[in-house]
ChimeraX commands (.cxc) that place a marker at each C-alpha (Angstrom):
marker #1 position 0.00,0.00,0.00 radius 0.5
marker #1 position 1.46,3.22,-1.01 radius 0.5
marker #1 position 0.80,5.34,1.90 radius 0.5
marker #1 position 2.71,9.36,3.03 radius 0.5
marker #1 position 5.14,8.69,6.41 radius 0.5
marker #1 position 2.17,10.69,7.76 radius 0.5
marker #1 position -0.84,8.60,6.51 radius 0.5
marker #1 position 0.89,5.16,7.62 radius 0.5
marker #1 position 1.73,6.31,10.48 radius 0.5
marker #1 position -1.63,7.52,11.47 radius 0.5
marker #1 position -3.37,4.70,9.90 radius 0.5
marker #1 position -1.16,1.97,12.21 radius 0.5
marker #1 position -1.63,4.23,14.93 radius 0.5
marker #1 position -5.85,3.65,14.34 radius 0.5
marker #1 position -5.52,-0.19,13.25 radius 0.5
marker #1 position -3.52,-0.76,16.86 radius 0.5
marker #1 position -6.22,1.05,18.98 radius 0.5
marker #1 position -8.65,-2.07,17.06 radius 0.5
marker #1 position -8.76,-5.81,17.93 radius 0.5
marker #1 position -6.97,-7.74,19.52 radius 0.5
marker #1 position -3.44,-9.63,19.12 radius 0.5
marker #1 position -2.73,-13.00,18.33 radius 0.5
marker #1 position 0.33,-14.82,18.42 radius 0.5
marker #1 position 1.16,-17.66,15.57 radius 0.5
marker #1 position 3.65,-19.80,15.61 radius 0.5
marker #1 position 5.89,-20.98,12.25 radius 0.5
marker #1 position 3.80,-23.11,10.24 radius 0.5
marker #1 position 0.73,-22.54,12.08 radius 0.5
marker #1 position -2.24,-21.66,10.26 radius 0.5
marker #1 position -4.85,-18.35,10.74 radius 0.5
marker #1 position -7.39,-19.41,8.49 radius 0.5
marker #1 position -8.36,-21.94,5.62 radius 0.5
marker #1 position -10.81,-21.74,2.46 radius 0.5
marker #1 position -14.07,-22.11,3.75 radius 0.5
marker #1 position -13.55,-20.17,7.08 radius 0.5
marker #1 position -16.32,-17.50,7.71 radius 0.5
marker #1 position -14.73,-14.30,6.10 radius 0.5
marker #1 position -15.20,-11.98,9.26 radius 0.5
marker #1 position -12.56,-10.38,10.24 radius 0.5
marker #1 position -9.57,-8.27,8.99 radius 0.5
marker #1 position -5.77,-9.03,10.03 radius 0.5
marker #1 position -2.48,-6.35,10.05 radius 0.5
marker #1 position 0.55,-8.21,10.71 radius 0.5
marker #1 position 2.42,-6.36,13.69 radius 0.5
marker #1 position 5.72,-8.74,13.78 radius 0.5
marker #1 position 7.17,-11.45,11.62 radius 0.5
marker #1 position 5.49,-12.64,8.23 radius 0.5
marker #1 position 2.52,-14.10,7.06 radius 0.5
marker #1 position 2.02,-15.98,3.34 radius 0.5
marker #1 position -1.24,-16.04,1.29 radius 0.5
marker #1 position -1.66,-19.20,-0.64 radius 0.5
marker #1 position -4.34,-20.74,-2.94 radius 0.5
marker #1 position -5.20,-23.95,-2.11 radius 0.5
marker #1 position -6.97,-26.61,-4.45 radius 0.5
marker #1 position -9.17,-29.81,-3.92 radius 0.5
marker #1 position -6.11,-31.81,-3.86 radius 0.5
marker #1 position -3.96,-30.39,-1.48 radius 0.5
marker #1 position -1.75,-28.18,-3.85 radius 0.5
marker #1 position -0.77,-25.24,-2.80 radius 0.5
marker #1 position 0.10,-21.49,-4.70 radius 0.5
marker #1 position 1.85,-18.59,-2.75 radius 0.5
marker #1 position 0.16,-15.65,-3.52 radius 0.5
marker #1 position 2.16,-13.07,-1.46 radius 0.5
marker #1 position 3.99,-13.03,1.74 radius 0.5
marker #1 position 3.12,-9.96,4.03 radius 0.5
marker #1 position 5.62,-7.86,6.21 radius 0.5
marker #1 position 4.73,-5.71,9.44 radius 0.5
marker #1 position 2.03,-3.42,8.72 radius 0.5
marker #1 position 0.68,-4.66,6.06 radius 0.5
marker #1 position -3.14,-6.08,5.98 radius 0.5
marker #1 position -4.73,-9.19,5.02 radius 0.5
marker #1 position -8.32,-10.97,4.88 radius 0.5
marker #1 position -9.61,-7.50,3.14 radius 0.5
marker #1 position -12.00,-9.35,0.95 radius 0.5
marker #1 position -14.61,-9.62,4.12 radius 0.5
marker #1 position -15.10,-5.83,3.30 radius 0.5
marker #1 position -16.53,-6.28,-0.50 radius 0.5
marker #1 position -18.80,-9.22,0.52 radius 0.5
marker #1 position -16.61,-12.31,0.74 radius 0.5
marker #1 position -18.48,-14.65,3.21 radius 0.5
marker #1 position -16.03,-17.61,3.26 radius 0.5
marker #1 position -12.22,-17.60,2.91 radius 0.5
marker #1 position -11.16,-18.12,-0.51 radius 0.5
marker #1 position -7.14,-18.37,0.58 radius 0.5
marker #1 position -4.99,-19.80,3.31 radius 0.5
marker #1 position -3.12,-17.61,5.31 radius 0.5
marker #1 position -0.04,-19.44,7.46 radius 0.5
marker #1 position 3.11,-17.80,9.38 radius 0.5
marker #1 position 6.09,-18.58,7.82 radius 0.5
marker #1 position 7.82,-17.18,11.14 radius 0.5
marker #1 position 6.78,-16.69,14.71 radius 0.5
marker #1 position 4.15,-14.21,13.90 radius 0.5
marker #1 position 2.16,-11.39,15.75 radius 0.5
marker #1 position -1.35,-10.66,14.08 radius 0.5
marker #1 position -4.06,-8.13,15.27 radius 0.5
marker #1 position -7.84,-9.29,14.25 radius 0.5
marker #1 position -10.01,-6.43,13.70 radius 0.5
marker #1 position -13.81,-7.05,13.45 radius 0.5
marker #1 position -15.01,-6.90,9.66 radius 0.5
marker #1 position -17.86,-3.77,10.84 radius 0.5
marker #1 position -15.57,-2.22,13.19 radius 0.5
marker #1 position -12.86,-2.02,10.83 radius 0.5
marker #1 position -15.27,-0.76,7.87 radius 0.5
marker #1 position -16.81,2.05,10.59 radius 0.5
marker #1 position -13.34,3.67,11.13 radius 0.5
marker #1 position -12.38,3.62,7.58 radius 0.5
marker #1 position -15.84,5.61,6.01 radius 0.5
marker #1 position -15.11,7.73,9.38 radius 0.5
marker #1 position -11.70,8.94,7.43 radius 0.5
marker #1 position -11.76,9.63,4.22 radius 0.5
marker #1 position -8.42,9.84,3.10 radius 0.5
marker #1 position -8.11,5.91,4.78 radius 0.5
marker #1 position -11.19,4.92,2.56 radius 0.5
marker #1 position -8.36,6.30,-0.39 radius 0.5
marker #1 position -5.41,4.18,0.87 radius 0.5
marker #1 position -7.75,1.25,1.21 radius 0.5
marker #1 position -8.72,1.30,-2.52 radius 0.5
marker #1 position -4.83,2.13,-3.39 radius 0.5
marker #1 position -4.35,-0.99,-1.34 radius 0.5
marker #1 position -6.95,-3.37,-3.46 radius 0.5
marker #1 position -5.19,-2.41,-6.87 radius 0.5
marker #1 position -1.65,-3.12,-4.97 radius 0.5
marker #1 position -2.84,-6.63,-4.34 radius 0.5
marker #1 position -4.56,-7.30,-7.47 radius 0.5
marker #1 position -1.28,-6.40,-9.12 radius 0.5
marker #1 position 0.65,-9.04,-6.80 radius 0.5
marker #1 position -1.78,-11.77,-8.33 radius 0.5
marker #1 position -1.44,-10.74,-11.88 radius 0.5
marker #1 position 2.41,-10.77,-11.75 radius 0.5
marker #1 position 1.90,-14.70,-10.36 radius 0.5
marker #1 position -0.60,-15.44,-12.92 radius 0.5
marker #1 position 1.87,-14.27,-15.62 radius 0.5
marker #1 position 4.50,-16.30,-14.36 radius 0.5
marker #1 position 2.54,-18.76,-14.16 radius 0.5
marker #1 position 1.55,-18.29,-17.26 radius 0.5
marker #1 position 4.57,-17.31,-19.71 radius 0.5
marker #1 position 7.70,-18.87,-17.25 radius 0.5
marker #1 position 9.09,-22.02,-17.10 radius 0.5
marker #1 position 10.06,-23.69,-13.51 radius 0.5
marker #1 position 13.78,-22.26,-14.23 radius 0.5
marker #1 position 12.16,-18.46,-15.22 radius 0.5
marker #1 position 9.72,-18.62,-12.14 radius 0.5
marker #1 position 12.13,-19.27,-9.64 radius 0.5
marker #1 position 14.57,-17.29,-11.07 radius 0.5
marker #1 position 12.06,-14.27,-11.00 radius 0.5
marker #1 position 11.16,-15.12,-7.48 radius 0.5
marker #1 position 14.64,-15.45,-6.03 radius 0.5
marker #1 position 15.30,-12.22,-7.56 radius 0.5
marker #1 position 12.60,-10.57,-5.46 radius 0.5
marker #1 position 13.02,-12.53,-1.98 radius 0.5
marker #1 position 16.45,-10.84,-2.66 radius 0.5
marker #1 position 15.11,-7.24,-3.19 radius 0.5
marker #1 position 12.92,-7.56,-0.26 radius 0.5
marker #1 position 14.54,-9.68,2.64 radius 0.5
marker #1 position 18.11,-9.45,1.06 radius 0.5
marker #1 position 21.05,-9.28,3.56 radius 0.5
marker #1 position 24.26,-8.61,2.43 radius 0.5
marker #1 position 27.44,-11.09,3.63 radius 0.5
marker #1 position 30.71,-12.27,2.68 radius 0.5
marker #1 position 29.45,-15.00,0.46 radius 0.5
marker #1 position 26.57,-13.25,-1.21 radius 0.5
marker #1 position 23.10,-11.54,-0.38 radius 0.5
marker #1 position 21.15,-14.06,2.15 radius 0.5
marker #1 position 17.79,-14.41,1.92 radius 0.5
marker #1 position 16.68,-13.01,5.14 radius 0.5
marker #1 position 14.25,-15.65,6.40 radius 0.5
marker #1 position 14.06,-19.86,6.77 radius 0.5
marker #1 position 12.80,-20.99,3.71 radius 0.5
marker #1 position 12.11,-24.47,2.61 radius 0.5
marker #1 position 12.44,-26.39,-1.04 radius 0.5
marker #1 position 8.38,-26.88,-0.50 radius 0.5
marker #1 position 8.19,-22.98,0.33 radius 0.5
marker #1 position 9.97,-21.87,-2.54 radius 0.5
marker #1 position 7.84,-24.46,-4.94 radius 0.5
marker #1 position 4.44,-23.41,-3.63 radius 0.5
marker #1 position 6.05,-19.70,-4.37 radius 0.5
marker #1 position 6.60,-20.51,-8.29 radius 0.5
marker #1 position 3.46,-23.39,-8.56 radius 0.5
marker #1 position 6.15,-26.16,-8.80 radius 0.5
marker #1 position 6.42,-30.03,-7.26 radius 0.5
marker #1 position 9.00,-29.86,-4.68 radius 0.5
marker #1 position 11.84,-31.83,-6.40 radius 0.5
marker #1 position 10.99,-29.99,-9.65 radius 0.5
marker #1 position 12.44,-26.78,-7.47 radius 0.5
marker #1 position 15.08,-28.91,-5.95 radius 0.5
marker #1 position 16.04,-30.09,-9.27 radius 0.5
marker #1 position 16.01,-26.41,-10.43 radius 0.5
marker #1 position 18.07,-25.16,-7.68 radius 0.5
marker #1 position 21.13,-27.72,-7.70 radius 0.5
marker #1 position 21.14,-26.94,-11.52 radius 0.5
marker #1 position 21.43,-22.66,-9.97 radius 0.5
marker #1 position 23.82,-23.97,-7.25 radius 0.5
marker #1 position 26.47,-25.87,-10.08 radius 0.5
marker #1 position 26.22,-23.03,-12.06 radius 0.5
marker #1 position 27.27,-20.33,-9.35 radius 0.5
marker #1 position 24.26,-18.71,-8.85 radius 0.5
marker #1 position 23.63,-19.49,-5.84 radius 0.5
marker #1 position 24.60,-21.82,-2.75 radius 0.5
marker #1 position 22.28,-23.70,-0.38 radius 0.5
marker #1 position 21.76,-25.36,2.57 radius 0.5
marker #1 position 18.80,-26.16,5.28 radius 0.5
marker #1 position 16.41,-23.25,5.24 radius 0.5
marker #1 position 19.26,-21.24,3.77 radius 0.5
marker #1 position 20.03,-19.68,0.30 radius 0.5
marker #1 position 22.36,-17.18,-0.45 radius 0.5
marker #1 position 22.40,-15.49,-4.14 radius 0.5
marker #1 position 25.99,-15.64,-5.58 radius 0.5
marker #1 position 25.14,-14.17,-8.90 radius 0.5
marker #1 position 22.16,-12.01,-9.52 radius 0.5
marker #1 position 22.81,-11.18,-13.06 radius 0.5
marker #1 position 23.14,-14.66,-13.63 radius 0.5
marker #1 position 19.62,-14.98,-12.21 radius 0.5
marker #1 position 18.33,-11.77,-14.45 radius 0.5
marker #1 position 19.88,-13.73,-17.57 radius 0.5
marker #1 position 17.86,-16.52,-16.99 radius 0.5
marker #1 position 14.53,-14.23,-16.30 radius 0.5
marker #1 position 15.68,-12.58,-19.35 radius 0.5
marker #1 position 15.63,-15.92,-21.84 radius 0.5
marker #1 position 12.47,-16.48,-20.89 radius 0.5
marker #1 position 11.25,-13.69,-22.61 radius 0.5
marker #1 position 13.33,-13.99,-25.95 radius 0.5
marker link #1:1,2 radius 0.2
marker link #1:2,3 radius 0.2
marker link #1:3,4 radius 0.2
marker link #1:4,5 radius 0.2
marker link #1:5,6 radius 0.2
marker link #1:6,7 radius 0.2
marker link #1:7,8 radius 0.2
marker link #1:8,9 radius 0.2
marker link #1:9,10 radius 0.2
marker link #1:10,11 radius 0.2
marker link #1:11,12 radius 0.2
marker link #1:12,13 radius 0.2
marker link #1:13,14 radius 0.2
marker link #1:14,15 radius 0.2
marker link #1:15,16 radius 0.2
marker link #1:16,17 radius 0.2
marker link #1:17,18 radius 0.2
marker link #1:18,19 radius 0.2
marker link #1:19,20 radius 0.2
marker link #1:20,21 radius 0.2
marker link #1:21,22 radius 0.2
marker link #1:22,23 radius 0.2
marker link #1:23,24 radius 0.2
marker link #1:24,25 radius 0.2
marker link #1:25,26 radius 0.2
marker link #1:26,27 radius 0.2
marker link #1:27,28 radius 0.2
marker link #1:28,29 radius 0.2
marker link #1:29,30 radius 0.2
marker link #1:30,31 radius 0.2
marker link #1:31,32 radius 0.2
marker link #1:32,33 radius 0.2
marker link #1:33,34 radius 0.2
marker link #1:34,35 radius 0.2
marker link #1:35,36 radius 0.2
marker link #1:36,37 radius 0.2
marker link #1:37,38 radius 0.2
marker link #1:38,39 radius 0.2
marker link #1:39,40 radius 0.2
marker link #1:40,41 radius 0.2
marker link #1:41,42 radius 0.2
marker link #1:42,43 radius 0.2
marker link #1:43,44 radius 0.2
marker link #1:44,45 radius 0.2
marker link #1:45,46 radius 0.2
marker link #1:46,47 radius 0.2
marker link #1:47,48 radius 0.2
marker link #1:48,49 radius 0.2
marker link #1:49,50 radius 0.2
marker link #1:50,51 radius 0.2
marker link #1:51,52 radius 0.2
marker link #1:52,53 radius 0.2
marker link #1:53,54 radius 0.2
marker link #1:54,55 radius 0.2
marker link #1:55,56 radius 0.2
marker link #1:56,57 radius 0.2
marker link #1:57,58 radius 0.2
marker link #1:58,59 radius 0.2
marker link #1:59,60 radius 0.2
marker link #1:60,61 radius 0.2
marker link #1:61,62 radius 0.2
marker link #1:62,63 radius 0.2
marker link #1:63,64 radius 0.2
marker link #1:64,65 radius 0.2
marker link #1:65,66 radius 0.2
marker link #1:66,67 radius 0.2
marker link #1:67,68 radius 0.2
marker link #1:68,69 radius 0.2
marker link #1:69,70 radius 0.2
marker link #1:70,71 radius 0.2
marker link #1:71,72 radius 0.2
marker link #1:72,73 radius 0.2
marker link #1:73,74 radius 0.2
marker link #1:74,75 radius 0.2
marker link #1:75,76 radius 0.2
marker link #1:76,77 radius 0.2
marker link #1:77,78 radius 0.2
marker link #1:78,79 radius 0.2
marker link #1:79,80 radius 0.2
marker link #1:80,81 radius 0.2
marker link #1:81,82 radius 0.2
marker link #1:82,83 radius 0.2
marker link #1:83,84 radius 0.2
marker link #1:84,85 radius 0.2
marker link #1:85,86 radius 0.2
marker link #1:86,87 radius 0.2
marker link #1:87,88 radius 0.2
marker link #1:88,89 radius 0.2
marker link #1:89,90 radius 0.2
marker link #1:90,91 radius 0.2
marker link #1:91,92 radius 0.2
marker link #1:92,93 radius 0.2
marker link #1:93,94 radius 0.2
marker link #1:94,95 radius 0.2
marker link #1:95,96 radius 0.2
marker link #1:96,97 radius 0.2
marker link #1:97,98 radius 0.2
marker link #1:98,99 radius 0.2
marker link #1:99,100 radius 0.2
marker link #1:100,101 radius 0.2
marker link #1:101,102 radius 0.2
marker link #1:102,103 radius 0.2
marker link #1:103,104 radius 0.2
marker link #1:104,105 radius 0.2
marker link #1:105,106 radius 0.2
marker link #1:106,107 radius 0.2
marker link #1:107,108 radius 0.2
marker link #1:108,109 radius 0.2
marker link #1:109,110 radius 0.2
marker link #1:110,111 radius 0.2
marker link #1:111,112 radius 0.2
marker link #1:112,113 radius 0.2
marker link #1:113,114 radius 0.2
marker link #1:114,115 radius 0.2
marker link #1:115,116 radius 0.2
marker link #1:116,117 radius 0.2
marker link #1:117,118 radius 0.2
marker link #1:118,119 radius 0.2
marker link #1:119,120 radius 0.2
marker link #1:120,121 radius 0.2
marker link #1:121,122 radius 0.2
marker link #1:122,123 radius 0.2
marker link #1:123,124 radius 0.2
marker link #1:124,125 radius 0.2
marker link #1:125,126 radius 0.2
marker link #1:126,127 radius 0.2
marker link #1:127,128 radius 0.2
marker link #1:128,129 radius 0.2
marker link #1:129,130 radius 0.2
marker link #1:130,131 radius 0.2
marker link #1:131,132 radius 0.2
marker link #1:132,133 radius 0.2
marker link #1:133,134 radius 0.2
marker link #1:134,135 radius 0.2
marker link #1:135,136 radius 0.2
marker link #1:136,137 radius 0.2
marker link #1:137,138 radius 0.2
marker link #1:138,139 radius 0.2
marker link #1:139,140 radius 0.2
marker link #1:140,141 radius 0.2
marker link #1:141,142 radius 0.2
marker link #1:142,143 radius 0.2
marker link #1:143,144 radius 0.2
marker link #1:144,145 radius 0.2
marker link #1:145,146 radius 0.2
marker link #1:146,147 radius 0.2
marker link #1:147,148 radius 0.2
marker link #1:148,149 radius 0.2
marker link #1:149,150 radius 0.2
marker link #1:150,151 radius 0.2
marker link #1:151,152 radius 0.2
marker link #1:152,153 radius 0.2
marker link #1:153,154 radius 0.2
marker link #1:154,155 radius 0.2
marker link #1:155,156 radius 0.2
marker link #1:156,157 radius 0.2
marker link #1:157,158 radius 0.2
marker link #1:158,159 radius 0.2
marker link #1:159,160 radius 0.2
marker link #1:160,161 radius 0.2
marker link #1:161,162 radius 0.2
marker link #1:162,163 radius 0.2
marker link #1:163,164 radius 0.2
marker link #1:164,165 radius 0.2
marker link #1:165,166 radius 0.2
marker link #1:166,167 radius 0.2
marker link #1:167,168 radius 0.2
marker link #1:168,169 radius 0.2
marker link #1:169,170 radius 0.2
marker link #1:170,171 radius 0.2
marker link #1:171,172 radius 0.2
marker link #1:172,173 radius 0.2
marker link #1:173,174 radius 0.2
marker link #1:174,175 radius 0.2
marker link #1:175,176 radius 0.2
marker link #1:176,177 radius 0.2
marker link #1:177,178 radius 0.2
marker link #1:178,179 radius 0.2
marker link #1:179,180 radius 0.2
marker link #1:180,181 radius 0.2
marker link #1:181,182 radius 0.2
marker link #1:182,183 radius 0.2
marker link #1:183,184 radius 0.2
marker link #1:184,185 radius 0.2
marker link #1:185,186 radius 0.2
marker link #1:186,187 radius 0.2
marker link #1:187,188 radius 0.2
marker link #1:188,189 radius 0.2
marker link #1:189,190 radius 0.2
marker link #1:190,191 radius 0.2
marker link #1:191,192 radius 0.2
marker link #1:192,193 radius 0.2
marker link #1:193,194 radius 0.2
marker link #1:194,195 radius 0.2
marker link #1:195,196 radius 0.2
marker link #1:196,197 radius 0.2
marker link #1:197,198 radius 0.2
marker link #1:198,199 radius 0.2
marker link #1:199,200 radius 0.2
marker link #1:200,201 radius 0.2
marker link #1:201,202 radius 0.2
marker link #1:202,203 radius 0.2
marker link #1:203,204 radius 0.2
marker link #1:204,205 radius 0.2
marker link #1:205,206 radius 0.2
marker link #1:206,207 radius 0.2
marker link #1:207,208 radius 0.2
marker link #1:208,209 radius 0.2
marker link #1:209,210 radius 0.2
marker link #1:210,211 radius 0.2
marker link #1:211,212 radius 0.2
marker link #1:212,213 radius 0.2
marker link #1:213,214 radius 0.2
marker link #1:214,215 radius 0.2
marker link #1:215,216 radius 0.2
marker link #1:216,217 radius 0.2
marker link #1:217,218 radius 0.2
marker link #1:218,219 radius 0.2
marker link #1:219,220 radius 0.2
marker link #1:220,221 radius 0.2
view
């Protein structure tokens, strides 16, 4: 959500006077498809992920969601059950805001009625950029493209390369791209003899980035 130092500030400032606070353990889950859609969450610490979640048991990341940021919006536009599930991928710190009592304090405001609707088209964009990928990539391009922005956003800089800032799984990363896990495992020791990158349990570091923009790159050509 695109939001003035001001606004943000002011807006967290409102969303923490609302709710309560719950605290979620890795792995554990806040709600499935097919929960009632009642509520609206704002992540206050660690990280959250949005995934699809089909008949079988596959799963899609949507997005993963930092501090501040807010989540089970649809429950404001007339979503009665869950359509997503929404699981820490960290020990996790939600606040869960009544659906009404969140809607009352936004009309109260209008300039937060504004950054809601900014925040709708932000989200909508997320899911477009994963339905292209999904889409116009191959396994190589997808995770490629999505190590690229795990770097960008959670990057830490070391000795050996820029760390991706967080635990994160084979399964993780293949839910992230819409691949079987040993398709991504395949994918990443083909990254790892190339340079690219090296890996370890819950731990990838990005050796080469422009190796990993290349590879984005041939996608497209």
């Amino acid at each position: 959500m695109t939001q003035t130092v001001e606004e943000k500030t002011s807006f967290e400032h409102l969303l923490s006077r609302m709710g309560e606070s719950i605290r979620v353990e890795r792995g554990e889950m806040i709600y499935q498809p097919g929960n009632p859609s009642n509520s609206v969450y704002v992540v206050e610490e660690g990280r959250v992920k949005l995934a699809y979640l089909d008949e079988s048991g596959k799963k899609l990341t949507l997005v993963i969601l930092d501090p501040g940021e807010i989540f089970g919006e649809m429950c404001l536009v007339g979503e009665k059950r869950r359509r997503h599930l929404a699981t820490a991928i960290e020990e996790t710190v939600v606040r869960c805001i009544d659906r009404q009592v969140f809607a009352n304090a936004i009309n109260a405001v209008p300039p937060y009625l504004q950054l809601m609707l900014k925040h709708f088209a932000h989200r909508m964009n997320e899911f477009e950029e994963t339905l292209e990928d999904l889409a116009f990539r191959d396994i190589q391009g997808r995770l490629s493209r999505q190590l690229l922005k795990l770097s960008n956003d959670y990057g830490v800089k070391t000795k050996e390369g820029i760390l991706i800032g967080f635990q994160i799984t084979h399964k993780e990363l293949a839910d992230m791209i819409g691949s079987a896990r040993e398709n991504t495992t395949l994918a990443l020791n083909r990254f790892e003899r190339e340079g690219i990158l090296d890996k370890s349990r819950y731990r990838i570091v990005i050796k080469n980035e422009e190796g990993l923009r290349e590879k984005c790159h041939a996608q497209q050509n």
